[in-house]
N, C-alpha and C positions, 0 to 999 in steps of 0.2 A: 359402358352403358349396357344394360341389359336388355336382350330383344327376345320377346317370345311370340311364336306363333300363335296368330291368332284365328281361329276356329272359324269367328265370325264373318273376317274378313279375306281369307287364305293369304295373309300375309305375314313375314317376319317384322316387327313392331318394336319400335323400343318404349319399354315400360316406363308410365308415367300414371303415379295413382293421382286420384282425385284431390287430397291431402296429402302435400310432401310432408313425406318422410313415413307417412302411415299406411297400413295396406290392409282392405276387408275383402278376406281370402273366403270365398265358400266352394265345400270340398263334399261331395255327394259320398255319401256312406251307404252301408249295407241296407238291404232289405234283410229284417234280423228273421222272417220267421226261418229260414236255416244259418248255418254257418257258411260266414265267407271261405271262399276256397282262395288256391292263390292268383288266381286269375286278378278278383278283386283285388288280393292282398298286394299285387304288385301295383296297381293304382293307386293302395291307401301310403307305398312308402314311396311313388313318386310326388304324390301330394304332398308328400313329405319332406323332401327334396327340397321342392318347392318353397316351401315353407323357412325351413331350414337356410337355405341359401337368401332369400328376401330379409333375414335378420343377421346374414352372414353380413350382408353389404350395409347394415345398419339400420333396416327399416322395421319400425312396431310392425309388427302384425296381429291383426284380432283376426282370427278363423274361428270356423266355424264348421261343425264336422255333422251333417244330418242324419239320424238313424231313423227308419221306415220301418214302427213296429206295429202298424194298425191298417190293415192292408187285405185284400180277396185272399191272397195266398196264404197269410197268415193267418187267419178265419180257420181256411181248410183245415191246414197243417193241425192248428190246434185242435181241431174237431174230430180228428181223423187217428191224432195221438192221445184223446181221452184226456186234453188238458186244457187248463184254461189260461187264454189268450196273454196275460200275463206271466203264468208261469214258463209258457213257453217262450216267450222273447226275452225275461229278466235273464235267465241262463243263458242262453242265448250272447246277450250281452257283455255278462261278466266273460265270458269265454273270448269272444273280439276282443273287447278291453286289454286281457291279458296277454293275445296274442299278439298286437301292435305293440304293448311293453315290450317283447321280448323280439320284436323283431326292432327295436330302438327307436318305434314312432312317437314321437313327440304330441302326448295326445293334447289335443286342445283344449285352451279354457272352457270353448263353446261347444258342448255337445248335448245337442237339442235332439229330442224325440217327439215324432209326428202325434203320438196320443196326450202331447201336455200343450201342443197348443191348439185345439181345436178351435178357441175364441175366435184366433187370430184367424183360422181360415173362412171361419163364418164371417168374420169382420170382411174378408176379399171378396168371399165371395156375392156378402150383401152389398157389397159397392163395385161390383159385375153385373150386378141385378138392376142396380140404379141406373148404369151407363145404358144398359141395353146389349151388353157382349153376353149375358147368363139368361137364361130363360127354366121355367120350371115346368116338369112334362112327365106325367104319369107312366112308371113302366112297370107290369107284371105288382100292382100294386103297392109301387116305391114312389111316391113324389119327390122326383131327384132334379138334381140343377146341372144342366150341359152351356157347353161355352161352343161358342159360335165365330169360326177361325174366320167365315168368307168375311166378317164384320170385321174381322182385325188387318187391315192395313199394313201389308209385306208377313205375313204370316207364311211359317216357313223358309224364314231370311236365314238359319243358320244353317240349315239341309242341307239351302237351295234348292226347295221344293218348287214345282213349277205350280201352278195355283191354277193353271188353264185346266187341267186335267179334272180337278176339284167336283162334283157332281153337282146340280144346283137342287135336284130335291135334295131334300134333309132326309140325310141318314147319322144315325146316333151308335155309339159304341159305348159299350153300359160297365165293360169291368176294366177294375183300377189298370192293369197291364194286361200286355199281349204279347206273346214270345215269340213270335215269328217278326222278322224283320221288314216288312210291307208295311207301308205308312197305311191307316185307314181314318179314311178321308170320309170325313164327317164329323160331328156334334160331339166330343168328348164331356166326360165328365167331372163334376165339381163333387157331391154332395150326392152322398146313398140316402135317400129316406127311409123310415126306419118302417118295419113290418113284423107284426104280429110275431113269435119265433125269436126278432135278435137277440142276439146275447149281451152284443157289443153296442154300444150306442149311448149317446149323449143328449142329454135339453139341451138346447143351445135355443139363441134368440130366433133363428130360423127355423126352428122346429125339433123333433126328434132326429136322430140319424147317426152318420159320420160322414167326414172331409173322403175324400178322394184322395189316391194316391197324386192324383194332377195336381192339386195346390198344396201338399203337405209341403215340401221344400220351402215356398214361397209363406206359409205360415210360420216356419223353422226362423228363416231370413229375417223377418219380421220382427220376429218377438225380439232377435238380437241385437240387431243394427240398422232395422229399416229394410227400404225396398231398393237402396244402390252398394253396390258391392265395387272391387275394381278388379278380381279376377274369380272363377269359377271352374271349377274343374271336377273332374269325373272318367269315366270311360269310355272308349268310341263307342258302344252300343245307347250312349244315350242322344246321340246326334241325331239318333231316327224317335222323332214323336217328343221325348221327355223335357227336355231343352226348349225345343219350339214351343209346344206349351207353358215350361214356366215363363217365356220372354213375352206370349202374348198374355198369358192372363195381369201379369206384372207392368208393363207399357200399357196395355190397355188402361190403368189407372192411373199411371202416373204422367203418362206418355215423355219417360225418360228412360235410357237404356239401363238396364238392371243390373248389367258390368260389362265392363269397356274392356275385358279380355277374357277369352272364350276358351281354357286348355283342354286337351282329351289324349288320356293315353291308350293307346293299340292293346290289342289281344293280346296272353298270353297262351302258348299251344303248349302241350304235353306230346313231349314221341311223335311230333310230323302234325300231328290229329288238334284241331279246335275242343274244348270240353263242353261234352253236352251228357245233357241228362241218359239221352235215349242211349248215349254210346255207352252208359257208365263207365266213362273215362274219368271223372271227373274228382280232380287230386286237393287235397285242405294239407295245409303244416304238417298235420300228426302222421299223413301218410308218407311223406319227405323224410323226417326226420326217424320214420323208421327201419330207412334202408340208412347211406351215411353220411346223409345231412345236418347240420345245426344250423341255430338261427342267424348267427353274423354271415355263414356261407352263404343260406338263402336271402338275409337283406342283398349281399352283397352280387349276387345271380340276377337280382332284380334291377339294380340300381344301373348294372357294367352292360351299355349300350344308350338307347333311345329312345325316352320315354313315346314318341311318336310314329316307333316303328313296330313291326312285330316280331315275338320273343318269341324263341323253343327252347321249352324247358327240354334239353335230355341228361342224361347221366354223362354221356361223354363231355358236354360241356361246362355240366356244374363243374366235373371233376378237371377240368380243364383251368375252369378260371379260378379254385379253389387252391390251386395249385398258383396260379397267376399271384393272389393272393399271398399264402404261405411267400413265397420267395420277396414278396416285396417286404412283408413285417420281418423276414430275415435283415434286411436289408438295412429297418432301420434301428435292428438290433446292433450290427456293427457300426452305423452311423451315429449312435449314441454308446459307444464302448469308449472306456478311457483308456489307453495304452502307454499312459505314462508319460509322452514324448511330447515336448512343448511347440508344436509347429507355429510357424507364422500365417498370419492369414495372408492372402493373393488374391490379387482382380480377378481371375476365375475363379475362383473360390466366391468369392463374393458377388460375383454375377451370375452362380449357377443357384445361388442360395435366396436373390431375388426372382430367379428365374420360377420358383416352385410357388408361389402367389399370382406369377402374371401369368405364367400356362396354365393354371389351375381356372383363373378369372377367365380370362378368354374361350376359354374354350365352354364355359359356366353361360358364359356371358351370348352365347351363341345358343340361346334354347334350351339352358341346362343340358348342355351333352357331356355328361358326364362320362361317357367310356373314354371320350378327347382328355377332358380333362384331367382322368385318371391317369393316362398312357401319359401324358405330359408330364406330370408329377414322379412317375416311373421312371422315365428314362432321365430326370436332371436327377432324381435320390441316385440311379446306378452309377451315374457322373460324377458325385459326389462319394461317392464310398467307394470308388476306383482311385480320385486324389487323397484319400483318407487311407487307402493301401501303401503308397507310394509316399504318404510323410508328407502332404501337399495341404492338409487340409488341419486348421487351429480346432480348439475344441468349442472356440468360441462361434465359430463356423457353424460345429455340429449345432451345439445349442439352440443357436437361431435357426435353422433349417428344422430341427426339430419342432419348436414351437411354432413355426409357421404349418408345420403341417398339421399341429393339435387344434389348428385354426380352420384348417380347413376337415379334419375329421369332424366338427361341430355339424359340417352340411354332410357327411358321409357319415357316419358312424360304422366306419368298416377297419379302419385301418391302424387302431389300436386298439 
């Protein structure tokens, strides 16, 4: 059985989607007005993992992969680079696109962009407005729509935000994000009214304007499969604000939970250091691969540990586990060499050969921990091509062992 942690609950859970046998995966993607760096990228190929493995053990999966290309940030960007709001995210795009190709991410059928469904957000948010959670309120000449958390019932359930602390005047917070880690506690926003000047902006039934990066997701979700999903994932920085928001604006309408399991994977660091702007630390592919990295190394840098803990990216260890790597495809280069000589098969033989499915799953099976899983898989292949030295081991042996691992390189994409 598969148990993954769940965010919501702080609990290890064994997974059970809402339709057996089918699973509606949604996977928080880039904000495009820059390129993902690998911080993100190591999020987009445990999502992937993820993914991967959920169809390994037999289950459909429809996911859903969200891109944020109509956003305060991206406005600037574009404004700022002499270009228009589109041509700056289309490239953009194509660029991620390719770079998930090449790092083997299995892109998905569903990948929805925040400026194609604006309907849908006005659809939320006009039935926010009806419930009485949205209210409409003049700022700086913008008649905009904010959402009203103290009205939503456990708001801040996935935090564990205390709500005592909450202010009871109303105070409002006007742009899409805010980069500092500090919850701020007040009236978020739905809906930019549009003013004089914008460049960007839509008729919709509620007026001029645009959505908010706070319901874009939730319009994404939407358009594809509704408003219940059975798992969601993304990265620890969206546990503060982004999440809680999409759960209450989402319950608020339906007052059903909007997925019954919550993943988030940890930081990546570079050289000891978090990447931020101000340090310009802050490392993308092209910068990797131009000292002596390629992309199977780097999936595989990403994948070799826990998606729940945090990662340091250094050289010493790329080059460590690159190394780790090399020796194990050595490995099953002699484990699939024919040497002529007709061996018999043998109970260990044959119990080391089931052995690379069940350590593989167990340890899969345990939160995707893939580094268990992989060191499991490692040490029964060196087991086997030590009785494959010594004349112990059939070819019919290697075969099978071989193709069970091409079963599980499906969920890894590293290891041939």
């Amino acid at each position: 059985m598969l148990k993954l942690y769940n965010t919501l609950t702080r609990k290890l859970e064994i997974f059970e989607p809402v339709e057996k046998g089918k699973v509606k995966l949604v996977t928080c993607g880039p904000s495009i007005y820059q390129l993902p760096h690998i911080g993100n990228y190591r999020t987009f190929v445990f999502e992937d993992i993820l993914q991967r493995y959920l169809e390994y053990l037999g289950y459909e999966v429809k996911r859903l992969l969200n891109i944020t290309d109509v956003e305060d940030k991206a406005l600037a960007e574009a404004e700022n680079r002499n270009m228009t709001l589109k041509e700056l995210t289309e490239d953009n795009i194509k660029i991620f696109i390719s770079e998930l190709k090449k790092l083997k991410v299995k892109i998905p059928d569903h990948l929805q962009r925040s400026s194609l469904v604006v309907d849908e957000a006005t659809d939320l948010i006009e039935r926010l407005l009806e419930k009485g959670y949205a209210y409409w309120h003049t700022y700086r000449g913008r008649k905009n729509v904010y959402f009203k958390p103290l009205k939503f019932k456990g708001f801040g359930k996935l935090y564990g935000l205390d709500m005592n602390k909450w202010p009871k005047k109303t105070r409002r917070f006007h742009k899409d994000t805010y980069s500092s880690d500090r919850w701020n506690r007040g009236d978020f926003i739905l809906w930019h009214g549009y003013k004089k000047g914008d460049k960007v902006y839509w008729e919709t039934k509620i007026g001029k304007g645009r959505p908010s990066w706070n319901i874009q997701d939730q319009a994404m979700m939407l358009k594809t499969f509704g408003l219940q999903a059975d798992i969601w994932c993304s990265g620890i920085d969206s546990t503060k604000r982004h999440h809680d928001y999409i759960i209450a604006t989402v319950e608020a309408i339906t007052g059903k939970p909007i997925a019954r399991y919550w993943l988030h994977g940890e930081h990546l660091f570079f050289e000891g250091e978090k990447m931020a702007k101000r340090k310009g630390n802050i490392k993308y592919p092209n910068d990797l691969l131009e000292t002596e990295c390629i992309w199977n190394h780097i999936r595989f840098f990403f994948i070799y540990g826990h998606y729940r803990r945090k990662l340091d990216f250094t050289f010493k260890a790329y080059t460590k586990e690159c190394d780790l790597l090399k020796s194990f495809r050595k490995m099953l280069k002699k484990l699939g060499a024919s040497d002529g000589v007709k061996q018999e098969s043998s109970s260990q033989a044959n119990k080391l050969v089931n052995q690379i499915t069940a350590g593989f799953e167990k340890n899969m099976n345990n939160d995707l921990h893939v580094k268990a899983a992989f060191d499991s898989v490692y040490k029964t292949v060196s087991s086997l091509v030590k009785l494959k030295e010594k004349q112990q081991l059939s070819m019919e042996d290697s075969k099978e062992a071989l193709a069970k691992l091409k079963a599980i390189d499906y969920v890894l994409q590293a290891i041939f």
